[in-house]
Every structure is written in C-alpha cells, then in structure tokens.
KOLZA-865814 format. One record per residue (C-alpha): residue in one letter; x, y, z. Coordinates in nm, 2 decimals, decimal comma. Layout:
BEGIN
+--------+--------+--------+--------+
| tortor |      X |      Y |      Z |
+--------+--------+--------+--------+
|      A |      X |      Y |      Z |
...
+--------+--------+--------+--------+
***
This chain:
BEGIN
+--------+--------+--------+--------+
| tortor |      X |      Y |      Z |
+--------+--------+--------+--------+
|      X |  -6,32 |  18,31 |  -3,69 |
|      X |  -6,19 |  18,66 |  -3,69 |
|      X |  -5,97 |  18,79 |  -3,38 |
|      X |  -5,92 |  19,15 |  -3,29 |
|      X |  -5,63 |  19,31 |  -3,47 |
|      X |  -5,42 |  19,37 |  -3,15 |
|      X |  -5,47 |  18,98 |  -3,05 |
|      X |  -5,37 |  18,87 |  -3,38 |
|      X |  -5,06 |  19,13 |  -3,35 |
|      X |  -4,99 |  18,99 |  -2,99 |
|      X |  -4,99 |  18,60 |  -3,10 |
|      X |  -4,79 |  18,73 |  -3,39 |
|      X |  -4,53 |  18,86 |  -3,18 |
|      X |  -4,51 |  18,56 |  -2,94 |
|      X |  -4,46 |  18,29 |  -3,23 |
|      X |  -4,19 |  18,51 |  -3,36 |
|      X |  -3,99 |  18,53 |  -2,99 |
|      X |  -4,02 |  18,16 |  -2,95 |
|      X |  -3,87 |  18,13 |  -3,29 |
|      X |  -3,55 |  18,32 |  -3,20 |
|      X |  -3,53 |  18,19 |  -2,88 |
|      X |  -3,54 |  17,86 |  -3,03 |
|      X |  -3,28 |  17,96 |  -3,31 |
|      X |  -3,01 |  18,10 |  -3,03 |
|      X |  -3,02 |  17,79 |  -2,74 |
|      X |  -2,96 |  17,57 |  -3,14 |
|      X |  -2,66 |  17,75 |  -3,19 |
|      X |  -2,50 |  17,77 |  -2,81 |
|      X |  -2,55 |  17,40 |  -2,80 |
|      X |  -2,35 |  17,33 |  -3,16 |
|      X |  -2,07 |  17,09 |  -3,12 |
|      X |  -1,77 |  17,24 |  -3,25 |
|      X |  -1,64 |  17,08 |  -3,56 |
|      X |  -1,37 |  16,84 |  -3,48 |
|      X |  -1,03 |  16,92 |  -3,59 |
|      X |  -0,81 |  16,71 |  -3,82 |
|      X |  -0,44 |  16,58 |  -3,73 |
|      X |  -0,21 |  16,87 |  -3,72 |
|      X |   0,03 |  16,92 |  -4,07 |
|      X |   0,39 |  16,98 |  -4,14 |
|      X |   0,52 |  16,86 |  -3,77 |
|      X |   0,89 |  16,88 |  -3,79 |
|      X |   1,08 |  16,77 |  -3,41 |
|      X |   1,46 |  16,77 |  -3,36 |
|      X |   1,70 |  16,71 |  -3,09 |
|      X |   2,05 |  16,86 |  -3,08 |
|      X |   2,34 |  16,76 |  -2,77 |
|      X |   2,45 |  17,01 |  -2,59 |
|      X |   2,78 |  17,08 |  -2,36 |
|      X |   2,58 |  16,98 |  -2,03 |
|      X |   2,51 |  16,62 |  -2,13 |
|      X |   2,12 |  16,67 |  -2,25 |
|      X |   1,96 |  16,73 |  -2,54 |
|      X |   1,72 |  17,05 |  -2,69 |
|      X |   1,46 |  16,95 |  -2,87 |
|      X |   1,23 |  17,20 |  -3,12 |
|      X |   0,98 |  17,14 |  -3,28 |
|      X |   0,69 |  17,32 |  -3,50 |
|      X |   0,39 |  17,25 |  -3,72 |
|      X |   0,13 |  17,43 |  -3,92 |
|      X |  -0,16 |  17,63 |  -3,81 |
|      X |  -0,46 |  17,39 |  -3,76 |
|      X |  -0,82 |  17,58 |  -3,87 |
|      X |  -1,02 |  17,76 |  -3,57 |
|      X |  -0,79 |  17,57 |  -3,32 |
|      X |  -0,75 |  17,75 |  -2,97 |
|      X |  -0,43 |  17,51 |  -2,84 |
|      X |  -0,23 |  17,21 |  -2,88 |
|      X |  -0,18 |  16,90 |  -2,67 |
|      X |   0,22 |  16,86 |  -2,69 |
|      X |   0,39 |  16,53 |  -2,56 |
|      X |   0,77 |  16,33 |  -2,59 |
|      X |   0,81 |  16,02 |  -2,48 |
|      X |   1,09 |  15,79 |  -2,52 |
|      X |   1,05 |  15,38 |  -2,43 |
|      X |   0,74 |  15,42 |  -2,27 |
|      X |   0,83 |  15,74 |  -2,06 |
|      X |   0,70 |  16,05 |  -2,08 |
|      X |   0,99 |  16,31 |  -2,09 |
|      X |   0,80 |  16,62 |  -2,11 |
|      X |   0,40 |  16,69 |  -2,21 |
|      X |   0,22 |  17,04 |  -2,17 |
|      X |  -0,03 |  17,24 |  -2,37 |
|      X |   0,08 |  17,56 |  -2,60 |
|      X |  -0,12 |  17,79 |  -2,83 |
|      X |   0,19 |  17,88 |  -3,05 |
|      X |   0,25 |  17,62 |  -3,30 |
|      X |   0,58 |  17,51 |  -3,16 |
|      X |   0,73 |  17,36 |  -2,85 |
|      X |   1,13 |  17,38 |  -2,71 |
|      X |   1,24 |  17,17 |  -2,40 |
|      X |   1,60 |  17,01 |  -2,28 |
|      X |   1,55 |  16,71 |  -2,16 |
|      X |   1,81 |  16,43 |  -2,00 |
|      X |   1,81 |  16,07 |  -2,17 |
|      X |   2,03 |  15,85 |  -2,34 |
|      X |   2,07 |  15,84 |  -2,71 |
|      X |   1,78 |  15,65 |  -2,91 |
|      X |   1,43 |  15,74 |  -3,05 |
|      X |   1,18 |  15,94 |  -2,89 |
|      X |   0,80 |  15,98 |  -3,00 |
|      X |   0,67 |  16,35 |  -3,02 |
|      X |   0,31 |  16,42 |  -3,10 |
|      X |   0,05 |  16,71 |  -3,12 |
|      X |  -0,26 |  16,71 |  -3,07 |
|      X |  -0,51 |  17,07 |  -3,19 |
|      X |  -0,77 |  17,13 |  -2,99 |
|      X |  -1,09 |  17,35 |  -3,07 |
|      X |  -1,26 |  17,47 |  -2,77 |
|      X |  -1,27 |  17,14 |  -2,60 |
|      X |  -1,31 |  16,90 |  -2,85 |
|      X |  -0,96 |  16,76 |  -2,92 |
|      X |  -0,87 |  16,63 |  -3,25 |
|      X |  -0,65 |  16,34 |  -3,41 |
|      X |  -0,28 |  16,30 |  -3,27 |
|      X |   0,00 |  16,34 |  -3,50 |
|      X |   0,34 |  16,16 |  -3,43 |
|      X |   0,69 |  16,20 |  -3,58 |
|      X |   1,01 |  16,05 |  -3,44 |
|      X |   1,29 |  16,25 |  -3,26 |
|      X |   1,62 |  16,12 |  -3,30 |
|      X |   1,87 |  16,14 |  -3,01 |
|      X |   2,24 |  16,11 |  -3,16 |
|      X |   2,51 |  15,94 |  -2,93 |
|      X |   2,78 |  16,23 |  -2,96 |
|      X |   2,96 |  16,12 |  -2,63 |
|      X |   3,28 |  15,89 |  -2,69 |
|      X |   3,29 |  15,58 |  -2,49 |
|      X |   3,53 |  15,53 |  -2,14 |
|      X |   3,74 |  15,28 |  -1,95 |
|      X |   4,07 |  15,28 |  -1,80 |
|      X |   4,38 |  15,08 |  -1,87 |
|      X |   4,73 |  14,95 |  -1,63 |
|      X |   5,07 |  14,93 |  -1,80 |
|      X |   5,32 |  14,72 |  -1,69 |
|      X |   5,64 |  14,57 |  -1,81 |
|      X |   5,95 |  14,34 |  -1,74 |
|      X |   6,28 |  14,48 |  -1,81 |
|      X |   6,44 |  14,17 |  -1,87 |
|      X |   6,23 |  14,08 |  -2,15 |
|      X |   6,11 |  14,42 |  -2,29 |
|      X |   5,76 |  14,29 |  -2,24 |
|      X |   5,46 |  14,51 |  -2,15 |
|      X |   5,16 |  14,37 |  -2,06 |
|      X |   4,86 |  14,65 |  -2,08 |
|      X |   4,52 |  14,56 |  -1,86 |
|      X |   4,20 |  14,67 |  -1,83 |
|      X |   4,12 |  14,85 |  -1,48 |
|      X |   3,77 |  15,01 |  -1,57 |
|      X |   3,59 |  14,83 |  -1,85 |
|      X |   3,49 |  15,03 |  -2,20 |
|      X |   3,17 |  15,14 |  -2,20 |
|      X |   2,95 |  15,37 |  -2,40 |
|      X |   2,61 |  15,58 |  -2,33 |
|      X |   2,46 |  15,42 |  -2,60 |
|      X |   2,51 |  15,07 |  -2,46 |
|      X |   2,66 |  14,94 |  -2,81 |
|      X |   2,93 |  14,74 |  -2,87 |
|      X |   3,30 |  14,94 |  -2,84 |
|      X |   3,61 |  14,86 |  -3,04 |
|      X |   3,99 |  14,95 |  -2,90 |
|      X |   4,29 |  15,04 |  -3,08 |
|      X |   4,64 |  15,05 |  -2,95 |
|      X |   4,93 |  15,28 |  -3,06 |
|      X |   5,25 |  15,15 |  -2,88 |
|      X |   5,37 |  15,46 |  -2,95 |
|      X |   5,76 |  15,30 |  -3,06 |
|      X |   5,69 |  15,29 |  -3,46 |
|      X |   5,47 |  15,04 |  -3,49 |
|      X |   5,16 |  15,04 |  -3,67 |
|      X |   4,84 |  15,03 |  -3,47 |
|      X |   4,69 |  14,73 |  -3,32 |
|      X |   4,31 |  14,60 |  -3,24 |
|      X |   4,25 |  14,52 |  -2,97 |
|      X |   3,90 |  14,29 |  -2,88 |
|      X |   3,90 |  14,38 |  -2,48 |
|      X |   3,86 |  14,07 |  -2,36 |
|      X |   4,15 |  13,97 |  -2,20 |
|      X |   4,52 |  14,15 |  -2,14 |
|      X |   4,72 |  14,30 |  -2,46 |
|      X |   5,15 |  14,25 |  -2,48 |
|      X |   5,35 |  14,44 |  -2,68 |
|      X |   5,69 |  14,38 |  -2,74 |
|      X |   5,96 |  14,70 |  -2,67 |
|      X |   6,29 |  14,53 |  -2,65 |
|      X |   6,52 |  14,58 |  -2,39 |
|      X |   6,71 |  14,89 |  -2,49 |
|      X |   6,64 |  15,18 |  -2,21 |
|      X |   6,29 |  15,40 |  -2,36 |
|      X |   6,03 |  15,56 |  -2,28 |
|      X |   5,71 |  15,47 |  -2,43 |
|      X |   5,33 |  15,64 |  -2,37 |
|      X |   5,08 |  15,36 |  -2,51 |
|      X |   4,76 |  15,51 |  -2,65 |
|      X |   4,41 |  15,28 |  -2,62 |
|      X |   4,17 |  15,46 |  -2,83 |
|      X |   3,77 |  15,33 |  -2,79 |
|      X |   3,53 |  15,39 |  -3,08 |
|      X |   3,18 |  15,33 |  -3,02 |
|      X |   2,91 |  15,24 |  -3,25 |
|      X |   2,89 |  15,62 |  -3,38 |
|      X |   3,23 |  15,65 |  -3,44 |
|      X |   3,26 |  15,86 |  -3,13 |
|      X |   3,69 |  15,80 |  -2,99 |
|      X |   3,83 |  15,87 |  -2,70 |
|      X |   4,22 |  15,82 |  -2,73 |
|      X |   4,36 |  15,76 |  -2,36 |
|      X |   4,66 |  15,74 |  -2,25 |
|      X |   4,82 |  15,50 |  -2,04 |
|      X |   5,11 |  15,53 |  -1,81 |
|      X |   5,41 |  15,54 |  -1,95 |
|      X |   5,64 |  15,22 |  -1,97 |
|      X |   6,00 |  15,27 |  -1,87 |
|      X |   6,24 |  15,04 |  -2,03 |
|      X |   6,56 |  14,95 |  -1,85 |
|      X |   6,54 |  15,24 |  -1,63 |
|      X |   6,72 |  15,27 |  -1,30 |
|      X |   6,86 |  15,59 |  -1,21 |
|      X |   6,64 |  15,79 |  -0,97 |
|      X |   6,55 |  16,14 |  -0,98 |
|      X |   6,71 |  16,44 |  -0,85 |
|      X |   6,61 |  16,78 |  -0,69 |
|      X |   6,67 |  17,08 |  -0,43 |
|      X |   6,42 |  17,20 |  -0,16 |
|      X |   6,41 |  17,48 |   0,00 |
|      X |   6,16 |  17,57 |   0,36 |
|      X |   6,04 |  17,91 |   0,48 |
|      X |   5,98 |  18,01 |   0,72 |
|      X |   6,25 |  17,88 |   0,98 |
|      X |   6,05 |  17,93 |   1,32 |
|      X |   5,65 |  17,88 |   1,30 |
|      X |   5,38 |  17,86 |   1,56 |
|      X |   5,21 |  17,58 |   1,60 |
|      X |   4,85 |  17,60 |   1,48 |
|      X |   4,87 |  17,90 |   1,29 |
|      X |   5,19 |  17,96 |   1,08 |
|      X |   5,18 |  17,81 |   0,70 |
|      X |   5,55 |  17,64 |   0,68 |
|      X |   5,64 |  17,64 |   0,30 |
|      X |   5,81 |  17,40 |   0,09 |
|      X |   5,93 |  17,53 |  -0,24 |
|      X |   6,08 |  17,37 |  -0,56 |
|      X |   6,40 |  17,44 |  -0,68 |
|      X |   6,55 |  17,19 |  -0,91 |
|      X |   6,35 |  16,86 |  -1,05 |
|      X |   6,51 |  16,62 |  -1,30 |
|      X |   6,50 |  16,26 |  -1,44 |
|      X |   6,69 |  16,09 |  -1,72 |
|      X |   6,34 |  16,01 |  -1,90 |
|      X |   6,02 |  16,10 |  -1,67 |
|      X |   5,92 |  16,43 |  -1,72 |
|      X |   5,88 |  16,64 |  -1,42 |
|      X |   5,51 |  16,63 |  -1,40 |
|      X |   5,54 |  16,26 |  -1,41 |
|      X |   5,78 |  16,24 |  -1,10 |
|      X |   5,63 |  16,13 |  -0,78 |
|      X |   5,64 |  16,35 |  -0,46 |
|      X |   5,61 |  16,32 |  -0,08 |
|      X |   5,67 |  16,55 |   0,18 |
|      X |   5,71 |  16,35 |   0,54 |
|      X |   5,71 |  16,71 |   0,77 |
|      X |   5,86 |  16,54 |   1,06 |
|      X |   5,58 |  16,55 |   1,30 |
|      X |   5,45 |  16,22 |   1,18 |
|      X |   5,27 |  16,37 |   0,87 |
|      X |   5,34 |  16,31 |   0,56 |
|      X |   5,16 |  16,50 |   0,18 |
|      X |   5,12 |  16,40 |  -0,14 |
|      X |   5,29 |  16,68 |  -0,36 |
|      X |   5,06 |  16,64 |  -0,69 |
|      X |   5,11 |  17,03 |  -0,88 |
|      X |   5,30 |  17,31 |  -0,82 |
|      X |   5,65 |  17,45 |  -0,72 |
|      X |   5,54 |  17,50 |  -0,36 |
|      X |   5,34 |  17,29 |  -0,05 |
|      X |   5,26 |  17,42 |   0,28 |
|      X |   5,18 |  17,23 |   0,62 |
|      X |   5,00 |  17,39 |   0,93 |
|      X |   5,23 |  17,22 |   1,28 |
|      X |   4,94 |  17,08 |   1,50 |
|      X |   5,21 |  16,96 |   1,81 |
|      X |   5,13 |  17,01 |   2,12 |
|      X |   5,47 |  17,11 |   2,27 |
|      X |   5,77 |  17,30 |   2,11 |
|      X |   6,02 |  17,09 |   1,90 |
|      X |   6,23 |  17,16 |   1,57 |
|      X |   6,15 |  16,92 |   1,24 |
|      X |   6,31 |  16,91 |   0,92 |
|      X |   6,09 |  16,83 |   0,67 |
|      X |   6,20 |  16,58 |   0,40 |
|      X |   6,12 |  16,50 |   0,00 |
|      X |   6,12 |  16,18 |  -0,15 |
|      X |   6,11 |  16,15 |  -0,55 |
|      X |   5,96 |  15,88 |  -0,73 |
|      X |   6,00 |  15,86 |  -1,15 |
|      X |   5,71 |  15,64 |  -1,38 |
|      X |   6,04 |  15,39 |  -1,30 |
|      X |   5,96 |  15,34 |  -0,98 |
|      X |   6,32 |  15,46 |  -0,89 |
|      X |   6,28 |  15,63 |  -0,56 |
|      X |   6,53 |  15,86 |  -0,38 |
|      X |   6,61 |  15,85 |  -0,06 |
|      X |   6,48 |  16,15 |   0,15 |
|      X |   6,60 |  16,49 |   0,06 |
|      X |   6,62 |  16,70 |   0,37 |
|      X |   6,52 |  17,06 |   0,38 |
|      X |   6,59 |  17,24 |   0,65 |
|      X |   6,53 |  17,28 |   1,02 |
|      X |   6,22 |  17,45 |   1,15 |
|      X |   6,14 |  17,55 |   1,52 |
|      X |   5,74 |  17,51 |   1,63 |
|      X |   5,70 |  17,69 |   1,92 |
|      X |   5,32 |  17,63 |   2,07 |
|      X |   5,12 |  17,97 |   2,23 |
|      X |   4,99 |  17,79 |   2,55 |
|      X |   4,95 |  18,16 |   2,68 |
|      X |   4,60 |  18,35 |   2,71 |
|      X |   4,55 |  18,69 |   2,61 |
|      X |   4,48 |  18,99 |   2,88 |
|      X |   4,21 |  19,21 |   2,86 |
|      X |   4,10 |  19,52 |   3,00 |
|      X |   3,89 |  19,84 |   3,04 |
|      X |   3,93 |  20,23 |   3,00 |
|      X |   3,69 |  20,34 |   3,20 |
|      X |   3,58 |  20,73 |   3,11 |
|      X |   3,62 |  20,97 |   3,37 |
|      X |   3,24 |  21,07 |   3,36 |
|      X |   3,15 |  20,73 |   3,55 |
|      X |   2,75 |  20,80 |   3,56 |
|      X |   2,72 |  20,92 |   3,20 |
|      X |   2,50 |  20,81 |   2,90 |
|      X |   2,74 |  20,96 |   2,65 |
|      X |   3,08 |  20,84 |   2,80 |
|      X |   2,96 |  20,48 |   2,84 |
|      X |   2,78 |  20,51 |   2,50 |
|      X |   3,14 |  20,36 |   2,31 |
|      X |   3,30 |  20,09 |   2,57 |
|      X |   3,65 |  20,09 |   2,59 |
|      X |   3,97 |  19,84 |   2,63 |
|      X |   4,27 |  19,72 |   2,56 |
|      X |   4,42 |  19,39 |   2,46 |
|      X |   4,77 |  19,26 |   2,47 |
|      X |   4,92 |  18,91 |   2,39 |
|      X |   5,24 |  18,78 |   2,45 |
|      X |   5,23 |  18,50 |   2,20 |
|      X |   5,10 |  18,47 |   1,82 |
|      X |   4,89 |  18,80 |   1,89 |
|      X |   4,54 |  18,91 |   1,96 |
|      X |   4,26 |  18,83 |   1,72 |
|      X |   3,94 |  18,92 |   1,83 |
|      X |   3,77 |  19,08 |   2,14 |
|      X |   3,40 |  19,01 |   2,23 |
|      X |   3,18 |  19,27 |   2,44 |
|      X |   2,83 |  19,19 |   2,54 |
|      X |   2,64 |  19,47 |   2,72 |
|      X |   2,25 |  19,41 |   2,93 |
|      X |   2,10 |  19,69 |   3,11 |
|      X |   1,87 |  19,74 |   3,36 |
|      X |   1,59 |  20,05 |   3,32 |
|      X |   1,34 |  20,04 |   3,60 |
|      X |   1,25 |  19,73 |   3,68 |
|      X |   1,32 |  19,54 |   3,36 |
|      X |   1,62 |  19,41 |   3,20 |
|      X |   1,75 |  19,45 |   2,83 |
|      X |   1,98 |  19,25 |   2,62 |
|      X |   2,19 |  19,42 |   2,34 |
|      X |   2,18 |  19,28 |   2,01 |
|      X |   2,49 |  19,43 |   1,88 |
|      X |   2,41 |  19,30 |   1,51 |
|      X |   2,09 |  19,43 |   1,52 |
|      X |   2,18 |  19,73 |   1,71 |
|      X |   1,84 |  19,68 |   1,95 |
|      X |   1,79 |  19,61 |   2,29 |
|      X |   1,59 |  19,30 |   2,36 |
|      X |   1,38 |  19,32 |   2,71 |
|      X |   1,43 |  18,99 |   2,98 |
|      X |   1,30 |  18,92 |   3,30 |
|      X |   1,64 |  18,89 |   3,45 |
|      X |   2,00 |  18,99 |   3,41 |
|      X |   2,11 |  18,65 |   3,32 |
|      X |   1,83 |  18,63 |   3,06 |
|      X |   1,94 |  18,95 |   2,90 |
|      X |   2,26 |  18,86 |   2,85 |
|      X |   2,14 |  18,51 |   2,69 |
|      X |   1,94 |  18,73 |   2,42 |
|      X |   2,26 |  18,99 |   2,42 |
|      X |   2,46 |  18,88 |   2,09 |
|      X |   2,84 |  19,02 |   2,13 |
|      X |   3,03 |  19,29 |   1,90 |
|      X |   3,34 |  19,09 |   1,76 |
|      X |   3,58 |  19,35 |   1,73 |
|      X |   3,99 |  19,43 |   1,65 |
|      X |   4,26 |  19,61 |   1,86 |
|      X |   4,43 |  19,89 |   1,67 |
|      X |   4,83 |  19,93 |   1,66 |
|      X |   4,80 |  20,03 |   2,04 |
|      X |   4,65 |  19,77 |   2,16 |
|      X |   4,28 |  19,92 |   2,20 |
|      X |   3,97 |  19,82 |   2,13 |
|      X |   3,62 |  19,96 |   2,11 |
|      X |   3,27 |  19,87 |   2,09 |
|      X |   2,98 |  20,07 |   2,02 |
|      X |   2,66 |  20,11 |   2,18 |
|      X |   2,33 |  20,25 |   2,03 |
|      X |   2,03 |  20,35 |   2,18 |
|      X |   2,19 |  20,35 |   2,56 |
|      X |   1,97 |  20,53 |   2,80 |
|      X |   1,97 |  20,59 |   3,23 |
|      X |   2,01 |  20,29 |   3,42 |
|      X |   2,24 |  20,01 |   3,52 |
|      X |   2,48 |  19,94 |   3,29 |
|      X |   2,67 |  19,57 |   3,30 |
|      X |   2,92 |  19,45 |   3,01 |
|      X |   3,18 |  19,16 |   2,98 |
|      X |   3,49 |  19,14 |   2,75 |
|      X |   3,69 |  18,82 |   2,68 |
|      X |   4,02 |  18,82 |   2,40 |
|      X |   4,08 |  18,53 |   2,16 |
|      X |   4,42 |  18,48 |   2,04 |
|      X |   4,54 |  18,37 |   1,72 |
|      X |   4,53 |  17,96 |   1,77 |
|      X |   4,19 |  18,02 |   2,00 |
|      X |   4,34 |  18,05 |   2,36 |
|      X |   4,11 |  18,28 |   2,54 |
|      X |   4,15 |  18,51 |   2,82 |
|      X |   3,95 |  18,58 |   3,12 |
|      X |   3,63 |  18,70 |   3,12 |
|      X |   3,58 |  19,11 |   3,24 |
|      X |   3,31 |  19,23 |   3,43 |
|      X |   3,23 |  19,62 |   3,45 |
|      X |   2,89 |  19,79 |   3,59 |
|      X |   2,80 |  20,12 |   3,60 |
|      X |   2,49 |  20,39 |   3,71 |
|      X |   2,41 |  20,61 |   3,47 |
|      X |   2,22 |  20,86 |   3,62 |
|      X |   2,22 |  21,17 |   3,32 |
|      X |   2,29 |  21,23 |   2,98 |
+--------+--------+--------+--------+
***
C-alpha cells in the first residue's frame, strides 16, 4: 500500500524525533565513570613554636574529577576532614606525637571513588619535665637530691636522668625511682646540681636544681633606703630602693627578700632594685619599714631598718561650688555650667555634673556622653537617665561642664567632688528659668 507523499514525509519525521529524543534522555541518565584511587599522595606534619603541628599534603590530578574527600584521623579521631578542589590540603591541628591516617578520596560529579591512605608522622620535638629538691648536711658533706614533680614526657615514653654535680665529677645516671646522694665533702662550696631528662627522642631538658651550700654560715648584707618620708594613706606609692646586696657565696639574685612595712604587712621582694607599698591605715602613725635577707644558706639577717615614714589619712571631704553667670535666665550663659573645687587634703580628683530640664510639660535627661537629652515623665526619672560629665579643676581651682543642645525652660543640675582616696563632698543643687536665648 502506497501513502501520500506528505504522510510518508510526516511519519518520516516523527520516527526521526523519537529517535533523538531517545538518544538525549540515554545520555543525561549515563553514570559517570567511577574514579580510581587518587596517585602520588604525599602528607607531612612539621611542630611548630605554639605546641601543634602543620600538616601539608598534595597528590596528583585525578581524570574528570570535580573535588576531593580530604580526612586525618589519629587513634580513631577525626582531627580535621573537609572537601577541596585543589589537589592539596594544609591544617594545624593539636595532638600528641604518634601516627595519624590521612586519606583522599576524588570525586566525579557525585560518584566518589576509591580512598587512598598514607601515614602522617607526628615527631615528639618537646623535651620531657619534672622538678627536683636539694638538700644537704654540713656535717657530713652529704646532699640528698629528690624528686618534687615526677619526669614526664608528651610522648608518654619512658625518660632517662642524668646528674652533673657540678664539683668535677663525671656525670651520673640516675633511674628516678627513689632519692640520689652525692658526696661534696665538708669544705665551705657552692655547688648548682644539673638533672638532665632525655626522652625516648633524645629530646633533654637540663634543669637546674638549687644550689647546695656547704659549710656556709655567714649571712648576707645590705643598705636600704625609703622615699618618700611622709605619705598619704591610700594614695602615696612609699618606695623602697636597693643600695648595697652581698653574700660570701649566693649571688644576689639568689638572696631572699622581705619587706615587713610596719603596718602589719609584709612583701616578698623577688626582682628589682626597688618595692613599693600603698599604706591602707585608718588613722595617722609613722612606720619604718624593715628588710630581712635570706642566702641559698638559709642564713638570715636580722631586720635592716629603713627609715621612718609618717602616713597621714585625708578623712576630709572636698567643697564644691558654683559660678553662677550674671545673665541668670539665659540659654547661652547657662549653656557651659560653672564651679569651683577645693580640697584641703590629698587634692581634688574629679567633679561630676548631671543636668535634667523641664520644656513644657515634659522632662529631659542629659546624656553627657552622648551629648542628647533623653525625655522622662518626671524630674527624678530624668535625672535617672541623665549620665554625668566627669570632669578636672584647672590650676585655679575651676571646673566646667558643657552643655549641648540646651533650649528655654527649667534648668536643674547637681555637682558633687571626689578626692584623691574617694571621700566625697556634698552634693550641689542649682535651678534656673531660662526664658531667652
């Protein structure tokens, strides 16, 4: 049977759309092909000063992938997994020393491929710790060293000790189990033992122990001198300085010193040439203050006076008070407030202004940090959202305190002083009309 050309053209046409269409939805559905395991991984892991470790790591390209599947793990934690499309990966991480896991997995599209694994090394580069207690017996020139913190190592290996007696003789193990003698003799030295702990990757740490002071009983010397003579309690740093410091074998960094101020106090003098000491009493008195010296001997002196210093205590509050401007109803006069400030003790520190104002019916608070005026319902309200200007006195004795944005109305401000050990005056009270400009 024969068809008309344009049906045959028609059918032709379909079977040929049906064809493609076919062909295309094949080729969206594909799988992509899955990728192999990832070549020439490399991972290593370097210390570094803050305690961790970098690690880097890089491998070849894989073919058609679009990213990698990146993870370290170390005893059965994961210490850091992500995905890149670069073909390397760079972290710190914070672990102990030992052997981690790294591996990469490539990724086409979303069909993930084989996982390739290398170790990471972590080296032990920290030297092991402990602490050690010399002491000794004059009469027989023994000293007897013993262990106060035991060794121990990041790592958790084994650590071995050393000693240097530092008096000539060779070196000497040491198993840490128990004390460690040494014999010095009984002729008058000075000897600085050395314990030196090795760890398993020959990391040392060579630590010195206190010194051991053979036959030694002659005390240390030294001068003081104190500044300044008269001091207010609560505020004034008293000074005790260093002039001499001496010792027939201790050097002076080794020699012991405490201050006892007189007032019941007393201070550990660790570094310097100087200590100072703030008087907290209560009423006036004079103190001396006094040093005792202690060398690696034990040999202690009796107290070395200083001299006398007179605490006198400010009991006294400060007086405040305004300059009022002769244009009493005016904006612009009222516009910088005022005062003066006078103390008959350590001084005046501070003076604090809060201003509120009333404008109509409604009440406003200024913020002087802000420099805005908060509205309140009340006058005591404003004052609650008011937030004071701190401010100085000048070499005259005055103070001011600046107000922006003032406008007509009733103006109210307070002023209170603060000293310099915190007494505090009365508080001031102005108000004023403001009727123009």
């Amino acid at each position: 049977m024969s068809f008309p050309r344009a049906v045959r053209v028609a059918a032709t046409s379909a079977v040929l759309a049906l064809a493609v269409g076919t062909a295309t939805t094949t080729a969206a559905d594909a799988k992509p092909i899955k990728p192999g395991g990832v070549t020439g991984l490399t991972a290593t892991a370097t210390a570094h000063a803050g305690g961790g470790y970098d690690v880097t790591s890089s491998w070849d390209p894989t073919p058609n992938a679009t990213k990698y599947r990146v993870s370290l793990t170390k005893g059965g934690t994961t210490l850091g997994s992500t995905t890149v499309t670069t073909t390397s990966w760079n972290l710190t991480v914070s672990t102990t020393p030992g052997t981690a896991s790294l591996s990469v997995q490539a990724v086409v599209l979303k069909r993930p491929g084989a996982k390739t694994t290398v170790n990471v090394s972590f080296p032990d580069v920290t030297a092991p710790t402990g602490a050690f207690q010399a002491t000794w017996d004059n009469n027989t020139g023994i000293a007897t060293i013993a262990i106060t913190t035991p060794a121990s190592d990041d790592s958790g290996g084994a650590v071995t000790a050393s000693i240097d007696w530092n008096d000539g003789s060779l070196p000497e193990a040491w198993s840490l189990t128990s004390d460690i003698t040494h014999d010095y003799g009984k002729t008058a030295g000075r000897y600085v033992p050395t314990v030196t702990l090795t760890d398993p990757s020959n990391n040392s740490n060579p630590i010195e122990v206190n010194a051991v002071v053979i036959n030694d009983s002659e005390a240390p010397t030294g001068a003081f001198t104190v500044s300044p003579g008269t001091a207010w309690a609560k505020l004034t740093q008293v000074t005790v300085s260093q002039t001499a410091l001496n010792d027939n074998w201790s050097p002076a960094d080794k020699i012991t010193r405490t201050v006892d101020w007189g007032d019941g106090t007393t201070s550990d003098w660790t570094t310097g040439t100087t200590i100072s000491h703030v008087y907290l009493v209560t009423a006036g008195q004079t103190d001396t203050p006094q040093v005792t010296l202690t060398d690696e001997a034990l040999n202690a002196t009796a107290p070395i006076a200083t001299s006398a210093v007179t605490v006198n205590v400010d009991a006294t509050r400060p007086v405040v008070s305004f300059l009022l401007p002769k244009a009493k109803h005016s904006v612009k006069a009222f516009s910088t407030l005022r005062g003066k400030a006078t103390d008959v003790g350590t001084g005046v520190a501070t003076v604090s202004v809060k201003a509120v104002q009333k404008r109509g019916t409604a009440w406003y608070g200024y913020n002087a940090h802000t420099k805005k005026w908060l509205k309140a319902a009340t006058k005591t309200k404003a004052f609650g959202r008011a937030r004071a200007a701190v401010v100085t006195t000048n070499s005259r004795h005055r103070w001011a305190a600046g107000l922006s944005g003032l406008r007509k109305g009733t103006l109210v401000y307070r002023a209170f002083a603060k000293d310099l050990v915190a007494n505090r005056s009365a508080t001031l009270t102005h108000q004023a009309l403001l009727t123009r400009r």
